[in-house]
N, CA and C atoms as a LAMMPS dump frame, in Angstrom:
ITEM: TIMESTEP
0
ITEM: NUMBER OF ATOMS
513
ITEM: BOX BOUNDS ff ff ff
-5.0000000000000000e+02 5.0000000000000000e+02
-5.0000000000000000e+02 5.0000000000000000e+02
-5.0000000000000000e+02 5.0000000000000000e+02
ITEM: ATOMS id mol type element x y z
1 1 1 N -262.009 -111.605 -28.061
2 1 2 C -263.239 -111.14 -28.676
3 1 3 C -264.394 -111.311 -27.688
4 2 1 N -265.195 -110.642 -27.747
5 2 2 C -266.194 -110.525 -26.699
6 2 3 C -267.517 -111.219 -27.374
7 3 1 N -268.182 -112.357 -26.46
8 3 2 C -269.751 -113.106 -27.27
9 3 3 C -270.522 -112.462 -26.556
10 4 1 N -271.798 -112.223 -27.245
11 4 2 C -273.35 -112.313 -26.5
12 4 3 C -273.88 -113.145 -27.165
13 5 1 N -275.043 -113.959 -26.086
14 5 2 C -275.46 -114.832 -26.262
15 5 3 C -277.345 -114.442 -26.075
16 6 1 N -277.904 -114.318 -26.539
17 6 2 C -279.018 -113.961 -26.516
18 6 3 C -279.958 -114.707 -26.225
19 7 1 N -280.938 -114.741 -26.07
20 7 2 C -282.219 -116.344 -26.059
21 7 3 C -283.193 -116.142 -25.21
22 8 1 N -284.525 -116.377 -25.825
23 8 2 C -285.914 -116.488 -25.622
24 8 3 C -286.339 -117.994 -25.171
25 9 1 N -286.877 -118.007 -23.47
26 9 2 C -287.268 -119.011 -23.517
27 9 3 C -288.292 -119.53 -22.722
28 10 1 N -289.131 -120.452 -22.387
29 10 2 C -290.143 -120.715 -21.875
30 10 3 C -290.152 -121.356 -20.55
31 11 1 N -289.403 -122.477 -21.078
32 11 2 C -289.536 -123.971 -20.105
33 11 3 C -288.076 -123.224 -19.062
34 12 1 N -287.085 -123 -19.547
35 12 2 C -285.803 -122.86 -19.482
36 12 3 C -284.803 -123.737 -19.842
37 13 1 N -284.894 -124.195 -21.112
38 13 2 C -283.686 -125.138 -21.949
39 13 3 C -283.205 -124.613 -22.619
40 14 1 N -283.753 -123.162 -23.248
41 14 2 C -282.693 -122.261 -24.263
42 14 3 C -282.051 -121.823 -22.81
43 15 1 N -282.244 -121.492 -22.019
44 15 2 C -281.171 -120.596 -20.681
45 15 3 C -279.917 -121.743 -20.669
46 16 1 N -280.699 -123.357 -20.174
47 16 2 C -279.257 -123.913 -19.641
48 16 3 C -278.317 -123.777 -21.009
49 17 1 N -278.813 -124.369 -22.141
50 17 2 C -278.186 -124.763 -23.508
51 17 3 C -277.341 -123.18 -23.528
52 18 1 N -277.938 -122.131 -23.432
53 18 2 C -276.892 -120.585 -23.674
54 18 3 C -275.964 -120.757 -22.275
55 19 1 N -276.314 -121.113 -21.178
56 19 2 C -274.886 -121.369 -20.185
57 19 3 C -274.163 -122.252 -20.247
58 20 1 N -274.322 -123.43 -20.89
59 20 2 C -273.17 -124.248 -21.205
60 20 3 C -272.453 -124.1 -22.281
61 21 1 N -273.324 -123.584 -23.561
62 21 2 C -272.546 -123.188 -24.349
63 21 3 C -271.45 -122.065 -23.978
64 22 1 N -272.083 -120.761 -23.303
65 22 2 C -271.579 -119.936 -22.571
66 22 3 C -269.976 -120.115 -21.837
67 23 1 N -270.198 -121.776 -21.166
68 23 2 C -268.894 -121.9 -20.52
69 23 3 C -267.494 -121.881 -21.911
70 24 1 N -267.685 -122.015 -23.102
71 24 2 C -266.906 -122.466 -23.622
72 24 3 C -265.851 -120.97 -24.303
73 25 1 N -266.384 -119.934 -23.587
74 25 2 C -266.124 -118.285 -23.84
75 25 3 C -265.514 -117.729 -22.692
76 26 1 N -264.394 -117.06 -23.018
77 26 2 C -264.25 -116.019 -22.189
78 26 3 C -264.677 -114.73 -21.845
79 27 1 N -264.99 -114.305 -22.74
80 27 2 C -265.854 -112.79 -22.442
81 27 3 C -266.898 -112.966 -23.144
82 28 1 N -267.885 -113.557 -22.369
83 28 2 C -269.016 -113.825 -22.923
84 28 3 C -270.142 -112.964 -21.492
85 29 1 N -271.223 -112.345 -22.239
86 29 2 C -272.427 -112 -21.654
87 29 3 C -273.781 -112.909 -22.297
88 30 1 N -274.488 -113.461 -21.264
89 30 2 C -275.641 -114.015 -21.425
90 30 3 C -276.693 -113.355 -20.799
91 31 1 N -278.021 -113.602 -21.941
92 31 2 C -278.957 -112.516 -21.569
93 31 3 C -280.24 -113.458 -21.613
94 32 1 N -280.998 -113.703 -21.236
95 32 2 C -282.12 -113.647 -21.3
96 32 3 C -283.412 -112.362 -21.588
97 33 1 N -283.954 -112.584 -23.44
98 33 2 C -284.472 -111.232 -23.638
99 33 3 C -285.638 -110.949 -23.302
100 34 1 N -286.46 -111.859 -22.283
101 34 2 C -287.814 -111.571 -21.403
102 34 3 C -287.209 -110.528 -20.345
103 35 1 N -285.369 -110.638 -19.842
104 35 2 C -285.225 -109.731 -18.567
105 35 3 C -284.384 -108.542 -19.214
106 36 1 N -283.431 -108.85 -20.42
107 36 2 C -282.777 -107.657 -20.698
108 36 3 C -282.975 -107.543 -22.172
109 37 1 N -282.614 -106.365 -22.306
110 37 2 C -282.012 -106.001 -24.285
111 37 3 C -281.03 -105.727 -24.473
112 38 1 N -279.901 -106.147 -24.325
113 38 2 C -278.603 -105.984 -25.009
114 38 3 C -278.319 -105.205 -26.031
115 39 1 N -278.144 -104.153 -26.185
116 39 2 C -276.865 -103.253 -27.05
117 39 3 C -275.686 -104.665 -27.474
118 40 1 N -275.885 -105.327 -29.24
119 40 2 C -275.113 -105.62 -29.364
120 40 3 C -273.919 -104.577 -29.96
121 41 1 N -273.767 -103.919 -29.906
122 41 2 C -272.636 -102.892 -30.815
123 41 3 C -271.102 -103.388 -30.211
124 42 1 N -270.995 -103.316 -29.183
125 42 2 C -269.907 -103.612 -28.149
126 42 3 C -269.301 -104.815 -28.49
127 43 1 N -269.72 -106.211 -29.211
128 43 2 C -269.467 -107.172 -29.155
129 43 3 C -269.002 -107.887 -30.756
130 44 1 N -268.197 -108.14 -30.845
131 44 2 C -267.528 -109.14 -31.943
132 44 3 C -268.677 -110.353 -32.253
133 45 1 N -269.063 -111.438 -31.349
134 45 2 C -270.076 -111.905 -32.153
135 45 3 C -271.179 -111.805 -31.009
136 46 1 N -272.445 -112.334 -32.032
137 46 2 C -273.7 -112.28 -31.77
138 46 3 C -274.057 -114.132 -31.61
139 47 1 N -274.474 -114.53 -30.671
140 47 2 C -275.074 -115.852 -30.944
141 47 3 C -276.384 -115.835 -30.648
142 48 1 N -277.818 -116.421 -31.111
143 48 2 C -278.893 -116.386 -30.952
144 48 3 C -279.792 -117.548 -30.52
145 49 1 N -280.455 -117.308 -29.817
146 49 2 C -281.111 -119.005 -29.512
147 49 3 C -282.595 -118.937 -28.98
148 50 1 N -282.724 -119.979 -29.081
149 50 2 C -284.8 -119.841 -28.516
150 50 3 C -284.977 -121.608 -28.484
151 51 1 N -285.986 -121.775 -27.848
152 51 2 C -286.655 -123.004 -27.446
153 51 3 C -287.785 -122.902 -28.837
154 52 1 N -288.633 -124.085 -29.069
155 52 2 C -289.093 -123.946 -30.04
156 52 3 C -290.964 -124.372 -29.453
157 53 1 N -291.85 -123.591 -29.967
158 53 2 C -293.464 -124.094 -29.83
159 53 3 C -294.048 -123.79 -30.948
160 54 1 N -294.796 -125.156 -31.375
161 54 2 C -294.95 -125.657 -32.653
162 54 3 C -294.668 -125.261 -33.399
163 55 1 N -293.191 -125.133 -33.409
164 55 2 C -292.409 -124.998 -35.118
165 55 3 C -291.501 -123.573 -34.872
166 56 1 N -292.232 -122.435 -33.97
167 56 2 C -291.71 -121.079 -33.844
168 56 3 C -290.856 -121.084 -33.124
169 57 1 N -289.704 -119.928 -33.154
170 57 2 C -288.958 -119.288 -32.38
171 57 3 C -290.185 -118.255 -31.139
172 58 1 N -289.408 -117.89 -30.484
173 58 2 C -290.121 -117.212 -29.066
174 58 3 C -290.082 -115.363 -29.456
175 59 1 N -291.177 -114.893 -29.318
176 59 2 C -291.146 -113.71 -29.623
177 59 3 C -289.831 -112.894 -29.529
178 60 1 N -289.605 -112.88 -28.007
179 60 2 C -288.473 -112.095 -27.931
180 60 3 C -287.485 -111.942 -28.499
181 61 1 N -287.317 -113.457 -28.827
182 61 2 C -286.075 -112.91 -30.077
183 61 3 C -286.029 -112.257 -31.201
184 62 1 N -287.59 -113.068 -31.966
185 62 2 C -287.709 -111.905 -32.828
186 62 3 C -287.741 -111.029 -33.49
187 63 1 N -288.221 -110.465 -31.931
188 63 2 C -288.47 -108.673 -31.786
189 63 3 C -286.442 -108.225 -31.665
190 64 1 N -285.781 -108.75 -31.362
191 64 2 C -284.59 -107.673 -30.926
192 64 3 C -283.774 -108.037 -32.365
193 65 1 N -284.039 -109.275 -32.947
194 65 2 C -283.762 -109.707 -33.881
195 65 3 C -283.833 -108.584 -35.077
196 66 1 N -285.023 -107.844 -35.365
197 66 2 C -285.326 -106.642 -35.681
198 66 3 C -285.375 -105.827 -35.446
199 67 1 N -285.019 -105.513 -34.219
200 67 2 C -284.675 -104.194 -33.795
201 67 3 C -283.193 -103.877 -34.313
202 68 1 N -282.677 -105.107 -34.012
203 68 2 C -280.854 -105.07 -34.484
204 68 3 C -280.703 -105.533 -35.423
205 69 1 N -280.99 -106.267 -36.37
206 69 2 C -280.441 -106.578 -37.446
207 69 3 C -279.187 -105.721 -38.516
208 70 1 N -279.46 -104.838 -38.38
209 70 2 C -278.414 -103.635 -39.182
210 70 3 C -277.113 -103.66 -38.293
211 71 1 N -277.284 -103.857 -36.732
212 71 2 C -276.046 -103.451 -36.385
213 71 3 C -275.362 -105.269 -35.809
214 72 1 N -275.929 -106.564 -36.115
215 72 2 C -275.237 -107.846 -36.216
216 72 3 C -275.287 -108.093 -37.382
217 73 1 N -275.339 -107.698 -38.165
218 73 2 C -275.614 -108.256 -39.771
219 73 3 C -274.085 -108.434 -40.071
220 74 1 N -273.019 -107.824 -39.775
221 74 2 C -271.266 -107.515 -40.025
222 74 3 C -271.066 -108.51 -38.863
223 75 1 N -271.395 -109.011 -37.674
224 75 2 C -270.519 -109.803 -36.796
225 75 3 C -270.585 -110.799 -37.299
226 76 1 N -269.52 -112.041 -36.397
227 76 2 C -269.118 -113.586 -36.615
228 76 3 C -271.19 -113.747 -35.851
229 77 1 N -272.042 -114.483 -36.238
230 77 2 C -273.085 -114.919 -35.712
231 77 3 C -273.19 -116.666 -35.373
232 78 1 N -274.061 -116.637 -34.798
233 78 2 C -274.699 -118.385 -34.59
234 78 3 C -276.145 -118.396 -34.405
235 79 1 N -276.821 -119.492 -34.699
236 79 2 C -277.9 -120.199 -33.879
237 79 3 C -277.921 -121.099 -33.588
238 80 1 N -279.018 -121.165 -32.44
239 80 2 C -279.434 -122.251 -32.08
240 80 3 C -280.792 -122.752 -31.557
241 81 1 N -281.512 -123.368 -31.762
242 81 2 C -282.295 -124.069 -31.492
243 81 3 C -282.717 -124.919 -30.238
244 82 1 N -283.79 -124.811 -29.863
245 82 2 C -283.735 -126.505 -28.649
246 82 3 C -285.046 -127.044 -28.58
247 83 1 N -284.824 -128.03 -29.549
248 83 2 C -285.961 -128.991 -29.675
249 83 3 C -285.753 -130.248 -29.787
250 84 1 N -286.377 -130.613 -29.433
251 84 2 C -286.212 -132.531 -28.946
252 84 3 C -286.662 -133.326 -30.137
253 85 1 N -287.181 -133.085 -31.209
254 85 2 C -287.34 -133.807 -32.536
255 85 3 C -286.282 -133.731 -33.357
256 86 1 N -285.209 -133.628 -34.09
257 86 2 C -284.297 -133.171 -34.221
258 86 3 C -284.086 -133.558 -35.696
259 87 1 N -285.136 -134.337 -36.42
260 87 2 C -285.449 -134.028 -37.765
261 87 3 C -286.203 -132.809 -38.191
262 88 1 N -286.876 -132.201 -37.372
263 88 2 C -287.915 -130.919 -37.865
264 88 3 C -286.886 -129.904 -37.45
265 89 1 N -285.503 -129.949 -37.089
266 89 2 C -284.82 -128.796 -37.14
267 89 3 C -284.39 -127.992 -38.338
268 90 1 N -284.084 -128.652 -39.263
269 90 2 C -283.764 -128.115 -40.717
270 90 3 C -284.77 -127.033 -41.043
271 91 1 N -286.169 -128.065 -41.048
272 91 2 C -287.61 -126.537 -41.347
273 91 3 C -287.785 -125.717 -40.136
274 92 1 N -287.626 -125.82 -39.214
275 92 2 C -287.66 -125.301 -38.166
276 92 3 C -286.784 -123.944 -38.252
277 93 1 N -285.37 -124.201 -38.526
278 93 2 C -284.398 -123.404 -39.048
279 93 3 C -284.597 -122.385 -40.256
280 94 1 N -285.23 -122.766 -41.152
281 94 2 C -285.543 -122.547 -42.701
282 94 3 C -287.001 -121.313 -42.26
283 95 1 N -287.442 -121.675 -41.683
284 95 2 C -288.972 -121.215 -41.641
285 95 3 C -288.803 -120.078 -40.693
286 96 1 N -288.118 -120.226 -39.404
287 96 2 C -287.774 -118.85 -38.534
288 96 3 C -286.736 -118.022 -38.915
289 97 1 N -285.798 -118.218 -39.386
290 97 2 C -284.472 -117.081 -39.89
291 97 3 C -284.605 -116.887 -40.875
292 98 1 N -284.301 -115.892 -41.442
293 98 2 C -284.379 -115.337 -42.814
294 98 3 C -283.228 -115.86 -43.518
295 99 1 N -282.886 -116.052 -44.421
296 99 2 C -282.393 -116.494 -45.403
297 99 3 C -280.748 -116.134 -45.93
298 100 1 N -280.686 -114.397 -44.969
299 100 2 C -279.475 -113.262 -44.929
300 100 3 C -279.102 -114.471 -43.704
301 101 1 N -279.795 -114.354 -42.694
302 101 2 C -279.035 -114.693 -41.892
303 101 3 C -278.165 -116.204 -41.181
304 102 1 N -279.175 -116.69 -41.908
305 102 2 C -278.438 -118.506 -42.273
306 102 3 C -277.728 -118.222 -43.137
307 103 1 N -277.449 -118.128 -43.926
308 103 2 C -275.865 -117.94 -45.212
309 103 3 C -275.159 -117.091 -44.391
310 104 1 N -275.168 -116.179 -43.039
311 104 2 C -274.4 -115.483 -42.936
312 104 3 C -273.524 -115.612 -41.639
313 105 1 N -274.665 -116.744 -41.132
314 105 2 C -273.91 -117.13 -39.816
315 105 3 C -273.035 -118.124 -40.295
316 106 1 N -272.096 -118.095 -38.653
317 106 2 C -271.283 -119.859 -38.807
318 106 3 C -271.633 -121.079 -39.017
319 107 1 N -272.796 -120.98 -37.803
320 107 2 C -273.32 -122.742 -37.731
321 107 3 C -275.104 -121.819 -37.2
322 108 1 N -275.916 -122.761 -37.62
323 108 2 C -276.819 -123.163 -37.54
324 108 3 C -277.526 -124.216 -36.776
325 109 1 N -278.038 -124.632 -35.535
326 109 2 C -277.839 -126.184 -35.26
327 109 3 C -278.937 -126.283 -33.935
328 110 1 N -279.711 -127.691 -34.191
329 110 2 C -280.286 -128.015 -32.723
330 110 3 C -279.371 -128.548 -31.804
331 111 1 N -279.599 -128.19 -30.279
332 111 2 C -278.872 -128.62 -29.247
333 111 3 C -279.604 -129.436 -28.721
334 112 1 N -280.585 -129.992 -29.255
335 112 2 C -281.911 -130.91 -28.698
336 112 3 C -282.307 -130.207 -27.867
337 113 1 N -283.189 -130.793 -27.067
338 113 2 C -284.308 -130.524 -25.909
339 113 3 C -284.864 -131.244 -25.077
340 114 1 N -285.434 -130.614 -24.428
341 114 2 C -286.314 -131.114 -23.247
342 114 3 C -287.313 -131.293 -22.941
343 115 1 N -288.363 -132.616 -22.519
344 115 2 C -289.66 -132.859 -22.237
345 115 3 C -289.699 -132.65 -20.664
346 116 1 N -290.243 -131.727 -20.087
347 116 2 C -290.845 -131.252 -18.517
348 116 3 C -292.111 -131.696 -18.319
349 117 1 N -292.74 -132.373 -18.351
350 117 2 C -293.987 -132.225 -18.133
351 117 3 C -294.703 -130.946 -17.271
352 118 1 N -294.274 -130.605 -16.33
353 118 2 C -294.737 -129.422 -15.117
354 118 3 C -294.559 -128.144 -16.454
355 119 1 N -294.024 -128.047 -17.183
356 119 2 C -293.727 -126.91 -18.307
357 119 3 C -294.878 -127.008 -18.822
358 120 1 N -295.051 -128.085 -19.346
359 120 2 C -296.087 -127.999 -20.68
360 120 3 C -297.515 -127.835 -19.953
361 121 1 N -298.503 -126.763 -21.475
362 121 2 C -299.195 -126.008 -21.274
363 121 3 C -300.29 -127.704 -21.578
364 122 1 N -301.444 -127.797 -21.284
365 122 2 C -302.597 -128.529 -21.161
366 122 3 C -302.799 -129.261 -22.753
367 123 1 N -302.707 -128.25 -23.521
368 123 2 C -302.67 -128.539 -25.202
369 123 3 C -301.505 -129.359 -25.551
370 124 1 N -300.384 -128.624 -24.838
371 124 2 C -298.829 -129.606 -25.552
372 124 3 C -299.188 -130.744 -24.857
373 125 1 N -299.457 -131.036 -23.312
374 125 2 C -299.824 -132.555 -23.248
375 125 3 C -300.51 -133.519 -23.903
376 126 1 N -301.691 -132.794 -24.485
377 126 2 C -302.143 -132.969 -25.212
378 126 3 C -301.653 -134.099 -26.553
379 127 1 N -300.686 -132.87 -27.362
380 127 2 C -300.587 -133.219 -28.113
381 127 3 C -299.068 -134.46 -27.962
382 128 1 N -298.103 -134.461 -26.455
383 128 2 C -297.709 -135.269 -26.362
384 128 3 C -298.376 -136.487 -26.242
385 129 1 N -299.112 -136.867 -26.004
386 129 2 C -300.326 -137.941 -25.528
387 129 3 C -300.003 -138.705 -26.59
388 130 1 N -300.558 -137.728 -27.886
389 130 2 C -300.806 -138.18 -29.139
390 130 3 C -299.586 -138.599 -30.029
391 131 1 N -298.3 -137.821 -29.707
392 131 2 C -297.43 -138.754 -30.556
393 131 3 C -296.581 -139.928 -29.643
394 132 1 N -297.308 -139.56 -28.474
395 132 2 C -296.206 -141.102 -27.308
396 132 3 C -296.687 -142.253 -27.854
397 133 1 N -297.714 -142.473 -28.975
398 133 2 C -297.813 -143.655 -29.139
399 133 3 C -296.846 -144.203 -30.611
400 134 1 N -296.182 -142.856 -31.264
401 134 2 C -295.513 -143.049 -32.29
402 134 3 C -293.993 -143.213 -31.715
403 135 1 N -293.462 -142.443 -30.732
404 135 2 C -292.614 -142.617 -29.603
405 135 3 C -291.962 -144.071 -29.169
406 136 1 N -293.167 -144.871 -28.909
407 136 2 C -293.23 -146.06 -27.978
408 136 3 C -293.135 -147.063 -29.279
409 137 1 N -293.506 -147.055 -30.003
410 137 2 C -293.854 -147.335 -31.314
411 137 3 C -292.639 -147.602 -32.508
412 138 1 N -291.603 -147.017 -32.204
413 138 2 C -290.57 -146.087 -32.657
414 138 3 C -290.232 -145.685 -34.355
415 139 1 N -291.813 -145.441 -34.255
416 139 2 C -291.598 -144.508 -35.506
417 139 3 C -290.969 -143.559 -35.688
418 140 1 N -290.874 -142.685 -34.493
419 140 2 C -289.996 -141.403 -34.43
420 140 3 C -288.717 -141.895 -34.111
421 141 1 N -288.026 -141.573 -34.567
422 141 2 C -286.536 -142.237 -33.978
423 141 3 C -285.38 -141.048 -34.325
424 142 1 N -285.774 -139.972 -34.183
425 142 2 C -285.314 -138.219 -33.955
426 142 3 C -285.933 -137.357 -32.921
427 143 1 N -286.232 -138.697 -32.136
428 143 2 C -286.753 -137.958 -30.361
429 143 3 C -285.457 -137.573 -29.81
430 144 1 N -284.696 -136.547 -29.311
431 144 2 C -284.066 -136.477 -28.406
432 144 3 C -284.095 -135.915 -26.908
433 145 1 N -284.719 -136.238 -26.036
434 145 2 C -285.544 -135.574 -25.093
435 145 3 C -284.141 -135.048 -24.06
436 146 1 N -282.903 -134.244 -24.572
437 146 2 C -282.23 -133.981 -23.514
438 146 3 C -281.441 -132.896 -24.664
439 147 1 N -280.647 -132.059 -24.007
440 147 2 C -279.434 -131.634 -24.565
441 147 3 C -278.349 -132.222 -24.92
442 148 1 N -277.553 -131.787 -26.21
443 148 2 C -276.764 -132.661 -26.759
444 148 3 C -275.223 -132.201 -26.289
445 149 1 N -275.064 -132.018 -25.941
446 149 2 C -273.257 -131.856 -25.337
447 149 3 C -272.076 -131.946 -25.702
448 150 1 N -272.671 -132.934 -27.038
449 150 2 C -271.367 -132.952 -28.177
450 150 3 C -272.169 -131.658 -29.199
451 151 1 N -273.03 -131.899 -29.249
452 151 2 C -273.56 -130.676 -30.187
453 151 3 C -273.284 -129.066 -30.101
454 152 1 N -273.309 -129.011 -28.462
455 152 2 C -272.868 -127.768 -27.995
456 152 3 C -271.441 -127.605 -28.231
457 153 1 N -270.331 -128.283 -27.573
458 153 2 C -269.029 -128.163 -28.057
459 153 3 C -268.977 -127.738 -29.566
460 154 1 N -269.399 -128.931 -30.349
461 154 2 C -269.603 -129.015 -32.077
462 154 3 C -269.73 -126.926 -31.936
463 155 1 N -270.923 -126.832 -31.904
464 155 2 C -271.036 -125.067 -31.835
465 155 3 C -270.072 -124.374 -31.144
466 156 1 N -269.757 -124.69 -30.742
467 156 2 C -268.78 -123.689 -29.622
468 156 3 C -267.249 -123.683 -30.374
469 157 1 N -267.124 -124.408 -31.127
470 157 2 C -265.814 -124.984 -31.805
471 157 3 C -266.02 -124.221 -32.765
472 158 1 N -267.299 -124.23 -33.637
473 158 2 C -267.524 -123.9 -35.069
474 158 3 C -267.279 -121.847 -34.562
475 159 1 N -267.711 -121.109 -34.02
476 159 2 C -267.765 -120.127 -33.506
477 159 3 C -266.162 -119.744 -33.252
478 160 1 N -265.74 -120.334 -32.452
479 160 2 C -264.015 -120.219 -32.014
480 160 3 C -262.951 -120.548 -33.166
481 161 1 N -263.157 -120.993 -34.488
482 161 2 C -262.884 -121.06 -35.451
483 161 3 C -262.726 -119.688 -36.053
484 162 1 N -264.082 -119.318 -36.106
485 162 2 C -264.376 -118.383 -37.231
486 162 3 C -263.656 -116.979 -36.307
487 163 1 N -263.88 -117.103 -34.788
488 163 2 C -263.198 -116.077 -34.354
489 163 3 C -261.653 -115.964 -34.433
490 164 1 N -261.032 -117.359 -34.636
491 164 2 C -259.535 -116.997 -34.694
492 164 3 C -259.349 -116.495 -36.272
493 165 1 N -259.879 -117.004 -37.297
494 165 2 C -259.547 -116.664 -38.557
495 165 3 C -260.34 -115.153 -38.827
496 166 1 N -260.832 -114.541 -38.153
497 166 2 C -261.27 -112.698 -37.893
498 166 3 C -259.848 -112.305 -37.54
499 167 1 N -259.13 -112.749 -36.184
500 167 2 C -258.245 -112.214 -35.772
501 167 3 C -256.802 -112.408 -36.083
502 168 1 N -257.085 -113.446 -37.372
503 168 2 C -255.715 -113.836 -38.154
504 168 3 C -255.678 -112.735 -39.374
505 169 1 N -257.02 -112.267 -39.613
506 169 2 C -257.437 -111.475 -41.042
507 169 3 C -256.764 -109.901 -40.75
508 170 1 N -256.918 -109.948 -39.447
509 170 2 C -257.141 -108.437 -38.535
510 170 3 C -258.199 -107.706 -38.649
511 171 1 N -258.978 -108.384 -39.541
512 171 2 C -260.135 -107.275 -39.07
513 171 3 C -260.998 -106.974 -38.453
């Protein structure tokens, strides 16, 4: 079965998180949708992903998100996420995908994330400033400031599942 892997991203942690996940496929195409638009028609599943700023998914996805919806709405799907708080993924999840498309995918899931400093815009320092003292503090204790690697497998498994039981169904 053939994956695309789609993803909008800023810093570049949705890119690595879609190439490692990526390794776990054989006919897999990865896209970045700031450089391409993918024609999913060609492909058995669809996986989707974006980095997250304050709370949102990244335009680009979006936009192709709606452009295609009619023609991934029938594939095996995924998301994913990459954010380093990893309690605000649930609303995070809830608040950017529509509602068709979480009940309709496999898995749903943060792969955590990444703090760059050289990334972040003057405001996000900002507003890191302001919760490093809840951080240090450890009120937050759903910081994950890296990618999760069991999480990715976890996805990559949940996906390779659903593709063998398509090709046990035959359809």
């Amino acid at each position: 079965m053939r994956v695309l892997i789609v993803y909008a991203t800023r810093t570049g942690t949705a890119a690595k998180a879609a190439s490692l996940l990526g390794s776990y496929f054989r006919h897999v195409k990865i896209c970045d949708l700031e450089k391409e638009k993918p024609d999913p028609r060609i492909y058995d599943v669809v996986i989707f992903g974006s980095g997250i700023r304050y709370g949102t998914i990244y335009k680009p996805l979006m936009t192709w998100m709606d452009m295609y919806w009619d023609v991934v709405r029938k594939k095996i799907k995924g998301v994913f996420i990459c954010n380093a708080l990893m309690n605000e993924a649930p609303l995070i999840l809830r608040e950017n995908f529509s509602l068709e498309l979480r009940n309709s995918c496999v898995i749903a899931e943060s792969l955590g994330g990444e703090f760059d400093a050289r990334n972040l815009t003057t405001s996000e320092k900002v507003m890191l400033k302001i919760r490093k003292k809840e951080l240090v503090s450890g009120q937050v204790r759903d910081f994950v400031p890296c990618l999760q690697p069991d999480r990715i497998r976890a996805f990559a498994k949940a996906i390779h599942e659903a593709m063998e039981e398509k090709e046990k169904a035959g359809v």
